[in-house]
LUMRO-360866 format. One record per atom (N, C-alpha, C): x, y, z. Coordinates in steps of 0.05 Angstrom, whole numbers, plus 5000, padded with zeros to 4 digits. Layout:
% LUMRO-360866
XYZ/...
//
This chain:
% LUMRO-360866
501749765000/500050005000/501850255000/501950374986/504250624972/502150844997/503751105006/502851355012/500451434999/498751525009/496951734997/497651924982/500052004985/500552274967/501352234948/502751954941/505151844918/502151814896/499951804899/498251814882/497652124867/497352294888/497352574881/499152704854/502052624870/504052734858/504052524839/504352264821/504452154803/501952294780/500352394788/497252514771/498252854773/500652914780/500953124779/499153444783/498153264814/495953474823/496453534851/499253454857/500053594884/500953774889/502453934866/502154224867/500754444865/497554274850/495354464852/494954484874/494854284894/493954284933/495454464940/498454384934/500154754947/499154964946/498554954916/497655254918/495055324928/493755134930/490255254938/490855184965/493155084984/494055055010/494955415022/495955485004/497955785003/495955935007/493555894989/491156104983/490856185007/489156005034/488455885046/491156155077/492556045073/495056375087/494156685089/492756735071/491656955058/490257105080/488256925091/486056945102/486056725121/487756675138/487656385151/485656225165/485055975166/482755875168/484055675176/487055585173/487455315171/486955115209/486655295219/485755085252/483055235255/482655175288/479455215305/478855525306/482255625303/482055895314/479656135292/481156065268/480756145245/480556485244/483256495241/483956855253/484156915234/483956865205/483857135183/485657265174/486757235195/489757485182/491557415157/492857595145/494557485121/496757435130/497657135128/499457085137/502457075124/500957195091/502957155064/504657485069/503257575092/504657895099/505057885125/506557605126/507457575168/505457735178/503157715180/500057795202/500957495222/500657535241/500957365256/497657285277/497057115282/494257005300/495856885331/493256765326/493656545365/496156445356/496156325337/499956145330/501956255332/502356495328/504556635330/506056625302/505056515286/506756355265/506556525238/508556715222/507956865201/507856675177/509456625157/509356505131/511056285128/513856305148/514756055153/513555795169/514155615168/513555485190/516655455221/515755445244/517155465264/518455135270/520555015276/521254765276/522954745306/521954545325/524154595349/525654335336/524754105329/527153965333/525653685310/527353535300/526453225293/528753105288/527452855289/528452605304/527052325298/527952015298/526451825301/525751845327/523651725342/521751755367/520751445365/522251345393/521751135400/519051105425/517851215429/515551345447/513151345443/511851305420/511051315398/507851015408/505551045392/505150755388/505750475383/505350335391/507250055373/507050095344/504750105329/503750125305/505250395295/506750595309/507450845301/510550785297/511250725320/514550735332/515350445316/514350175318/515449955304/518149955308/520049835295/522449675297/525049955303/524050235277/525850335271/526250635288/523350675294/522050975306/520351115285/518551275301/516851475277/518551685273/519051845256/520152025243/518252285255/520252405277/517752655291/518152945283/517453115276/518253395267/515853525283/517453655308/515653765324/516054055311/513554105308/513354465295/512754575331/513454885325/512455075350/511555235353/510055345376/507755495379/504455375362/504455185390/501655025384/498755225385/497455105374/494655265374/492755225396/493955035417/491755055452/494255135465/493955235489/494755285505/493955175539/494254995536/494254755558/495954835587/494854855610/496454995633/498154675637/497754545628/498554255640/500354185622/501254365604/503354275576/505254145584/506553865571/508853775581/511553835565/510153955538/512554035528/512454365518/510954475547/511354825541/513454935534/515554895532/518455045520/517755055488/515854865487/515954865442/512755045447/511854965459/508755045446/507755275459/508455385476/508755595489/510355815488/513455755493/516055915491/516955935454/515555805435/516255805409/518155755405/520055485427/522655395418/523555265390/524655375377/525255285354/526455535334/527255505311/527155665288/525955555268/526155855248/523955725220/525855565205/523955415187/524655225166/523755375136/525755335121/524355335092/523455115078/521755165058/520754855055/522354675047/525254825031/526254675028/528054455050/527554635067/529254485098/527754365105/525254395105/522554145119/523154055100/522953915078/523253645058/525653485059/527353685065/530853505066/530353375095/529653505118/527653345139/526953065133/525253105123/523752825125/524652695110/526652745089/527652555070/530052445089/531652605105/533052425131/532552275148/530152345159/527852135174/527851855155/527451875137/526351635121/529251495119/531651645113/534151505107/535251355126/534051425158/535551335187/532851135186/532050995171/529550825173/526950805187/526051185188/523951165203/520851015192/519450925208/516950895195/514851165185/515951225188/513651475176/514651725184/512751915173/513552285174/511652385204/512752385226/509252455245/510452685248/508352825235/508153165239/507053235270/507753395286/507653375311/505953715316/503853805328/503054035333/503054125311/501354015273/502254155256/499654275242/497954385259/494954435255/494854745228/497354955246/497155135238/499855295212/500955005199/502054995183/502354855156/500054755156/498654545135/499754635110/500354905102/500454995078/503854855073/505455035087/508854875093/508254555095/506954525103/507454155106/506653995077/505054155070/503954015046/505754065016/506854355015/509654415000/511754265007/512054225032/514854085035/514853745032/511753655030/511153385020/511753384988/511153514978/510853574949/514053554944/515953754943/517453724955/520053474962/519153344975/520853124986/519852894965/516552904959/516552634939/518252684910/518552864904/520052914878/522852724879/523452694906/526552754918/526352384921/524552264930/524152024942/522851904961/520852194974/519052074995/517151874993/517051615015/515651375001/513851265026/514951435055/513551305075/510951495082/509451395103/506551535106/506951745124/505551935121/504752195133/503252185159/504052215180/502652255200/501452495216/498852565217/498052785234/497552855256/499552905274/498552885308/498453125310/496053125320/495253375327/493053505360/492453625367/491553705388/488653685386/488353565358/484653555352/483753865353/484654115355/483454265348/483854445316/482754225300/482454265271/480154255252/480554545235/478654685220/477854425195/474854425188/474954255161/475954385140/476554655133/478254755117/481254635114/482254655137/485254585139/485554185137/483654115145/482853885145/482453655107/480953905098/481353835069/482553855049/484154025058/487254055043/488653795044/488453665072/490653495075/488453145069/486253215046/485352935040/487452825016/487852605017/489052524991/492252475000/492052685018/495452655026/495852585054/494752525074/496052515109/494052165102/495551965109/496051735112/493751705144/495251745163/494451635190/494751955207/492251915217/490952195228/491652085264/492352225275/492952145312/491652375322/489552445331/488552655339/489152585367/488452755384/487052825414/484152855412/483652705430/480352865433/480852875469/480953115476/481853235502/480153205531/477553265510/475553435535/471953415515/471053295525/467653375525/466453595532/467853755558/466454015569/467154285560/465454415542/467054675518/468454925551/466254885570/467555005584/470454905608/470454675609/473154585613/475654645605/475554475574/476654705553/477754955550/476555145561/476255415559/478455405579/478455345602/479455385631/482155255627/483155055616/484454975621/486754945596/484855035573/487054965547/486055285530/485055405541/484355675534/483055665501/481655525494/481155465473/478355505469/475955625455/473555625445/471355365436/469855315447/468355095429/469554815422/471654725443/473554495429/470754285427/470754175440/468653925445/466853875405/466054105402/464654145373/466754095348/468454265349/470554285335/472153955330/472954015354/474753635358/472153475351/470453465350/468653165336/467753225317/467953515302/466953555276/470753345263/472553505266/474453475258/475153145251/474353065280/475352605280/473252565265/470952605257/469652545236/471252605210/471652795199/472752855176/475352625173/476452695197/478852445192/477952155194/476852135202/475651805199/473151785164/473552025163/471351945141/474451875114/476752115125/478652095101/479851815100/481051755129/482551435127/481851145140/478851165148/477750935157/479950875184/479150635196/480150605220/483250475211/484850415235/487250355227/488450055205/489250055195/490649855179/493249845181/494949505188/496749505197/498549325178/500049315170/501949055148/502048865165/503448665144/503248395162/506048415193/507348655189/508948685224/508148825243/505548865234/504249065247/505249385254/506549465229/506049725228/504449945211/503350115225/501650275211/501550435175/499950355163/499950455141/497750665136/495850605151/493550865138/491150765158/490551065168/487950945190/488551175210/485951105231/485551335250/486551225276/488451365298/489051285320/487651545342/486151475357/485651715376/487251755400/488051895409/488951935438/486752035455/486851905481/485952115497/486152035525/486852315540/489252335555/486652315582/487852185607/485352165630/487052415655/485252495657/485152705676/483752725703/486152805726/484452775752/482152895742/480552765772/478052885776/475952795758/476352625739/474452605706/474752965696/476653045697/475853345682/475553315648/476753075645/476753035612/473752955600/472452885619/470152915612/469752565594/471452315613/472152085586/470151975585/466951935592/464651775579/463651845557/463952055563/462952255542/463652145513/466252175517/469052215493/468651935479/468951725499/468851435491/466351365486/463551415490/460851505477/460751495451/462351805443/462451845417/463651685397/465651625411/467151465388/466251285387/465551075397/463550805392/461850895383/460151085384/456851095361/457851295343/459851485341/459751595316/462251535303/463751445316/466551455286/466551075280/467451005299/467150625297/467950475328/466850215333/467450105353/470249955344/471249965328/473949965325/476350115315/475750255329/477450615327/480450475345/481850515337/484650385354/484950665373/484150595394/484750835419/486850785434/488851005438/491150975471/489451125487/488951025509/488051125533/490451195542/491451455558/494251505567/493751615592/495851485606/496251475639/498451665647/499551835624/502151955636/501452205645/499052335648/498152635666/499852725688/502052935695/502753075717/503053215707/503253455740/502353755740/505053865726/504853805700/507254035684/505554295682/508354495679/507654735671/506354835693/504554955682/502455245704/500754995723/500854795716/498554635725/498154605760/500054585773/499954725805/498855035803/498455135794/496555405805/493355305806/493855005798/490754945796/489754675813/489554755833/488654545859/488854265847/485654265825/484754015815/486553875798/488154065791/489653825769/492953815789/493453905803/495553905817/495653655835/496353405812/496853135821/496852935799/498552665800/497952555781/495952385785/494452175758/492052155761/492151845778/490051775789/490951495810/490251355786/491051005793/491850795787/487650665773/486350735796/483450735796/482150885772/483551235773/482251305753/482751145720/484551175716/486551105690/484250785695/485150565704/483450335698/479950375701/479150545710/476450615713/475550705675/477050775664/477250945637/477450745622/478750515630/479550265606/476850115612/475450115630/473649815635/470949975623/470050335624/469850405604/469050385572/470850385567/472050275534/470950075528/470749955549/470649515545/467849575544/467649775568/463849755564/461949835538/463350035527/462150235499/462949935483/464849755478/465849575449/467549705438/468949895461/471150005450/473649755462/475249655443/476949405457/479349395442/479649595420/482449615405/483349755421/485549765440/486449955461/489349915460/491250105458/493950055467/494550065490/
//
């Protein structure tokens, strides 16, 4: 099963996507935020992000899903200055502090064409909600060159179906977050508008683009949807809710990580409730859950 994009670019219609990706800068729309500004005249929004894209670091990433990480590592290119702002961030120095410098596209493609050379399994674009246009040039880009492995989208789940449809045809395996059920939770804690709406308009669109996960015969990922979602003292994440949805609206075989790694990074001690990690009860209270909805693909 070849990339999604290696079809694009062989029909020689992956440069039309660049450019109707570029358009799209103008007037930006590409995440939840959807701030408008021209970004083709460094206008800057919630991202911080003018016409380059911002890069702190990449690497293979052994950390990863089994289906992600496999034998060799996923190929990670964490972009910076994320589009939530999470008091509980564990990697606030990138998504917060905008650790990194810019990339040209030509430097994002020689990227991932090194990734692929140190035998990563795939490209996982990391926080790359509000750079879609750069990611999708610098795919274009690298396939000219030899790019052959799959595209990965991890993202924070707070993504626009604009920015969303750009990247049909081309992003392989979608890894969202789905964070929170409560829009006002949300608000409080990841400073963010309407997530709850947004994030399940969005895992729809991605489950409609790549069906649920598909794995080769070593079980690593080729194309399909992986959800995250992260458990939080207190139930603040709101997880019946979350795991609800996904069993009646996207599929009872959605490959979910339930994740147990929550502590108070960042600002998150100025906040009583989340100032602790989550017990042993909650985290298995969340999996038996799952079992209950026919949710049972679980990492």
């Amino acid at each position: 099963m070849p990339p999604a994009y290696i079809q694009l670019y062989e029909q020689n219609l992956l440069t039309e996507r660049v450019n109707e990706a570029l358009e799209h800068l103008k007037r930006c729309d590409l995440c939840g935020w959807r701030c408008k500004v021209d970004r083709t005249a460094n206008k800057q929004g919630v991202c911080k992000t003018g016409l380059n894209a911002l890069v702190s670091s990449f690497a293979p990433h052994h950390g990863e899903e089994k289906p992600l990480r496999g034998y060799h590592g996923s190929g990670t290119i964490f972009f910076s200055s994320c589009n939530m702002r999470c008091v509980y961030c564990q990697n606030y120095q990138i998504s917060h502090f905008r650790q990194g410098r810019e990339y040209s596209i030509n430097e994002l493609a020689a990227a991932m064409i090194e990734l692929q050379n140190r035998g990563c399994h795939n490209i996982n674009l990391v926080s790359p909600s509000h750079v879609i246009p750069q990611i999708i040039a610098a795919i274009a880009n690298a396939a000219s060159i030899g790019l052959q492995i799959p595209i990965v989208y991890n993202t924070g789940g707070y993504d626009s179906l604009e920015g969303l449809s750009l990247l049909d045809g081309i992003v392989d395996i979608y890894l969202p977050d789905m964070k929170y059920s409560s829009a006002a939770i949300a608000q409080k804690y990841s400073k963010i508008p309407n997530y709850p709406q947004i994030n399940q308009n969005a895992v729809k669109e991605m489950h409609r683009q790549v069906g649920d996960l598909v794995l080769d015969k070593n079980g690593i990922a080729k194309k399909g949807l992986i959800i995250r979602h992260l458990v939080l003292p207190h139930d603040l994440a709101g997880s019946e809710q979350i795991l609800r949805f996904i069993a009646e609206q996207i599929s009872s075989t959605t490959y979910l990580n339930i994740m147990d790694q929550y502590y108070p990074a960042y600002n998150a001690r100025q906040y009583p409730e989340l100032n602790r990690p989550i017990k042993t009860t909650e985290y298995q209270g969340v999996i038996e859950m799952a079992h209950s909805f026919g949710l049972h693909r679980l990492d």
